[in-house]
C-alpha positions as CSV (number, residue, x, y, z in Angstrom):
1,X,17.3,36.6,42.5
2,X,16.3,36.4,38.9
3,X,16.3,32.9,39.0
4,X,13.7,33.0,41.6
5,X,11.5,35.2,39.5
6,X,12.0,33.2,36.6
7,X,10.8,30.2,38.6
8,X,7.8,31.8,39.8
9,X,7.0,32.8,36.1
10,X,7.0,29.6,34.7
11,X,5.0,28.1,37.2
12,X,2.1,30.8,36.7
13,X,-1.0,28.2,35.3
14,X,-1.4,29.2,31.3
15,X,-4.3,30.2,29.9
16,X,-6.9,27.4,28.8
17,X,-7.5,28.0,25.0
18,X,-10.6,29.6,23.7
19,X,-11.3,27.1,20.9
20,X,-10.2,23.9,19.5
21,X,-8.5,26.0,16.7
22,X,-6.8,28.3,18.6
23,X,-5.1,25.6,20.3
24,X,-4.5,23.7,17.3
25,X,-2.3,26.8,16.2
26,X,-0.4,27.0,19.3
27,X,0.6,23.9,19.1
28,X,1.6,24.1,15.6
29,X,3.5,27.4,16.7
30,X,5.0,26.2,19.2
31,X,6.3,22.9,17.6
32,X,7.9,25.3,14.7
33,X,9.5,27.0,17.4
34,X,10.9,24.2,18.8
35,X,12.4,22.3,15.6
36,X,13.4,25.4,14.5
37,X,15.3,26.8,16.7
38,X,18.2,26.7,19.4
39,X,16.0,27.4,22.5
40,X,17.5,27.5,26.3
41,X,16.8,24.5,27.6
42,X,14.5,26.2,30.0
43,X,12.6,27.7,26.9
44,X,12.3,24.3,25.9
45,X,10.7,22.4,28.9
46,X,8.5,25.4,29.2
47,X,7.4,24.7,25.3
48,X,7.0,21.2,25.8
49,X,4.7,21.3,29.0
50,X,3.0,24.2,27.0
51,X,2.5,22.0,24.2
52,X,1.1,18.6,26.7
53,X,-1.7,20.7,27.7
54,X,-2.6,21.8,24.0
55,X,-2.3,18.7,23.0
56,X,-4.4,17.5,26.0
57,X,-7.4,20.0,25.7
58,X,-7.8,19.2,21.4
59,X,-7.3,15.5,22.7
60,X,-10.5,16.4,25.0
61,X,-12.6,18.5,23.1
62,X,-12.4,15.6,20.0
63,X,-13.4,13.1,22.3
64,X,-16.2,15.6,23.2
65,X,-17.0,16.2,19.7
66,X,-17.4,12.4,18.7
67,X,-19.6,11.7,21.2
68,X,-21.9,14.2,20.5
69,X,-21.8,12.8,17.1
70,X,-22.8,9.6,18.3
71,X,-25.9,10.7,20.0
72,X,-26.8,12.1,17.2
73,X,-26.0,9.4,14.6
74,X,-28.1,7.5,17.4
75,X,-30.9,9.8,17.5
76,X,-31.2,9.8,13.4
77,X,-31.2,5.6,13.2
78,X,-34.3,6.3,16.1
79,X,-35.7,8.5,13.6
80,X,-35.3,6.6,10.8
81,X,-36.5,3.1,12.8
82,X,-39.8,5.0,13.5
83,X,-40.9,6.0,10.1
């Protein structure tokens, strides 16, 4: 029966991160944790799925990020062009 509930657990969606940074340092946690020490295999997949997503959303929001600093490096040529 535990294994059952255990099942259920790891399947339960995790929490999206609040910030870039905060996910940075999850990630950085959670690869410590993982080079570190002898986890159950279990603990392990559940780490490295943990750690995809993480890696996934900072992927994201960077892509996010440069593109907003192209349309603004685009707006300030405009700028400049029209002086």
């Amino acid at each position: 029966m535990s294994a059952t509930r255990n099942t259920s657990a790891a399947k339960a969606p995790a929490a999206v991160p609040a910030s870039y940074e905060l996910a940075l340092d999850e990630l950085e946690r959670l690869v410590a944790a993982m080079e570190g020490q002898q986890l159950p295999l279990e603990q392990l997949l559940e780490s490295y799925q943990r750690g995809a997503e993480l890696l996934n959303y900072c992927r994201g929001r960077l892509q996010a990020i440069e593109q907003q600093v192209k349309v603004l490096e685009g707006e300030g040529l405009r700028t400049r062009e029209d002086s």
